[in-house]
C-alpha positions in Angstrom: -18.9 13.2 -10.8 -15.1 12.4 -11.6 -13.7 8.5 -11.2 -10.7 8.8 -8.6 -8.0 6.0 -8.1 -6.5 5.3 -5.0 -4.7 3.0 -2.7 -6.6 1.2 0.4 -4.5 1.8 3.8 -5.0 -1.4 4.7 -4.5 -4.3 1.5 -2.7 -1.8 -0.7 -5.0 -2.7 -3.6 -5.6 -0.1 -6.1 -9.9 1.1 -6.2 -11.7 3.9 -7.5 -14.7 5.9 -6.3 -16.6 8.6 -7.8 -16.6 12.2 -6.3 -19.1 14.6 -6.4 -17.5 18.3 -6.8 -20.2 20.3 -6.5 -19.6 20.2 -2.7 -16.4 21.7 -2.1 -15.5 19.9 1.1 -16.3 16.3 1.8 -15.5 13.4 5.0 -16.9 10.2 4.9 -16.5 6.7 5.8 -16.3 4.1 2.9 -15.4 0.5 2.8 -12.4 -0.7 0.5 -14.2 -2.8 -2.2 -11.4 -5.5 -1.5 -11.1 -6.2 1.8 -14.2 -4.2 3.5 -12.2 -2.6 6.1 -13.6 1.5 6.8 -11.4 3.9 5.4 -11.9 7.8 6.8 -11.5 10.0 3.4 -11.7 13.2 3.2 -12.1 15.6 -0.3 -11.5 19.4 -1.0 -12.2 20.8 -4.7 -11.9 24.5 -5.3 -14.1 25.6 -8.4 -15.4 21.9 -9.2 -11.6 21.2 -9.3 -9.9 18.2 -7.1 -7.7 20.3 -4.3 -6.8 17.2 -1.6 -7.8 13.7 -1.5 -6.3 12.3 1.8 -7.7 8.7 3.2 -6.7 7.4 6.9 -7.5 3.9 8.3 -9.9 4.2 11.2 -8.6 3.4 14.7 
């Protein structure tokens, strides 16, 4: 498990979340820890290693 930082689509605000590399491809739906609004993020690692961490605001 790695600690990533990023910025929520919707209130800017800086939050983490922890990753799990040991699957190498990853889409889920989370909640922003400060305003609660879903957030679509998707993760790619290639030999445990973070590839692409891209998030998108659900529509």
């Amino acid at each position: 498990m790695e600690e990533h930082f990023f910025q929520c689509p919707y209130c800017w605000e800086t939050i983490s979340m922890l990753l799990d590399s040991s699957q190498p491809e990853q889409e889920y739906i989370e909640d922003c820890e400060v305003c609660c609004n879903p957030i679509q993020i998707s993760v790619k690692f290639e030999a445990q290693e973070l590839e692409s961490f891209r998030v998108e605001i659900l529509e």
